[in-house]
C-alpha positions in Angstrom: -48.5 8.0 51.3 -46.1 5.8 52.6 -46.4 2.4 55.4 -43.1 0.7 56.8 -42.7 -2.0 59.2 -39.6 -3.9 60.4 -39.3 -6.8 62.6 -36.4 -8.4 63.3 -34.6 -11.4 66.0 -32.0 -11.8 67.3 -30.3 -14.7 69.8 -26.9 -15.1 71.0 -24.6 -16.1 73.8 -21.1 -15.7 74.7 -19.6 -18.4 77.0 -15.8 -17.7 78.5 -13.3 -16.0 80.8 -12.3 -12.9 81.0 -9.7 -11.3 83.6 -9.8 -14.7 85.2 -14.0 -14.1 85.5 -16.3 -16.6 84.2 -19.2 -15.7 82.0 -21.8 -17.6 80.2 -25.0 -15.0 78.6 -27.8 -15.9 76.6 -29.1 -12.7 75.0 -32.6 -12.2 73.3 -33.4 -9.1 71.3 -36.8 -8.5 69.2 -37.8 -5.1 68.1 -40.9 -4.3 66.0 -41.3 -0.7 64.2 -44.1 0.3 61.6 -44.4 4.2 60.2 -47.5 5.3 58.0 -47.6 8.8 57.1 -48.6 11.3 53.8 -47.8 14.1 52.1 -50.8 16.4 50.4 -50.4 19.6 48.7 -53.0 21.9 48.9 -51.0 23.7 46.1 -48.1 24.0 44.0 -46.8 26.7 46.7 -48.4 24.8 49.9 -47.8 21.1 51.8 -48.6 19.0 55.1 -46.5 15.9 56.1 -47.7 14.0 58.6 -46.1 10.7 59.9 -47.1 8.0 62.9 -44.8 6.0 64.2 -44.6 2.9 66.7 -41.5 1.2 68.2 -41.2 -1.8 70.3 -38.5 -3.9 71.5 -37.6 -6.8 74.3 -34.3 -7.6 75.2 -34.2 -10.7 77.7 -30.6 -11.1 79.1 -29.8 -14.7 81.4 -27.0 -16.3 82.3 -23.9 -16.3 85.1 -21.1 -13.8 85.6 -18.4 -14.4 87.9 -20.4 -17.5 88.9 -23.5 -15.2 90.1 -26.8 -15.5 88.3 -27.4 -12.5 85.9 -31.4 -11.8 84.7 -32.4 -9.0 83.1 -35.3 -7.7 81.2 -35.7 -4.1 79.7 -38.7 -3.3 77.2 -39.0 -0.6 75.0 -42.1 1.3 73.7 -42.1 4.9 71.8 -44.4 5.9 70.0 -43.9 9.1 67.8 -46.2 11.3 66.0 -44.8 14.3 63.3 -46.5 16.9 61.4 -45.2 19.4 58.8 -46.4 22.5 56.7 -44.4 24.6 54.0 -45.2 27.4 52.0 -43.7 29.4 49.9 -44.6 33.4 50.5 -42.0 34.9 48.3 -40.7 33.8 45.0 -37.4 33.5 47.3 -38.5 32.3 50.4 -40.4 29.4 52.3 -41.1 28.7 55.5 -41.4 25.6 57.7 -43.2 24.7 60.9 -44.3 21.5 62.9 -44.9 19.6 65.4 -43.5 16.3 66.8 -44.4 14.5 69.4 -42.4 10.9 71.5 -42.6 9.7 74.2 -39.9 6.6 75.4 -41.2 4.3 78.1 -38.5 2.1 79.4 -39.3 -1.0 81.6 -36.4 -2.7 83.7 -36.8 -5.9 85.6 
């Protein structure tokens, strides 16, 4: 069994001129991610995986470019499910299959 999670900031801005163009951008990024997931064996020959997953972010964007106000907001969500089985049938051979599952929903404003 296995759990990760991630969160993480980050502000900056950039202030100058470029190709005679004024700019001045304040830029605000947080994301948050956390996976929990497990592996059994049913036996030596034969496993499942399965992992779930969740994603988030926020990136606020303000400022002025080429002296005209600049806002923007885009949020992030995707959550993500996974699943796995191997066996081995042959002394040679194993096969795989699964199923995984996301879906991204992207807000703008």
């Amino acid at each position: 069994m296995f759990v990760f999670g991630d969160h993480s900031k980050l502000d900056s801005g950039f202030k100058g001129t470029s190709s005679g163009l004024a700019y001045d951008m304040n830029d605000k990024l947080t994301s948050k991610r956390m996976d929990i997931g497990g592996n059994f064996k049913f036996s030596p020959t034969s496993q499942t995986w399965l992992k779930a997953s969740y994603f988030r972010s926020e990136n606020n964007v303000d400022g002025s470019l080429a002296e005209q106000d600049l806002v923007m907001d885009v949020n992030v969500e995707l959550p993500e499910l996974a699943f796995r089985h191997t066996f081995k049938f042959d002394e040679r051979h194993e096969f795989s299959w699964g199923y995984e599952y996301a879906h991204r929903k992207t807000n703008m404003n």
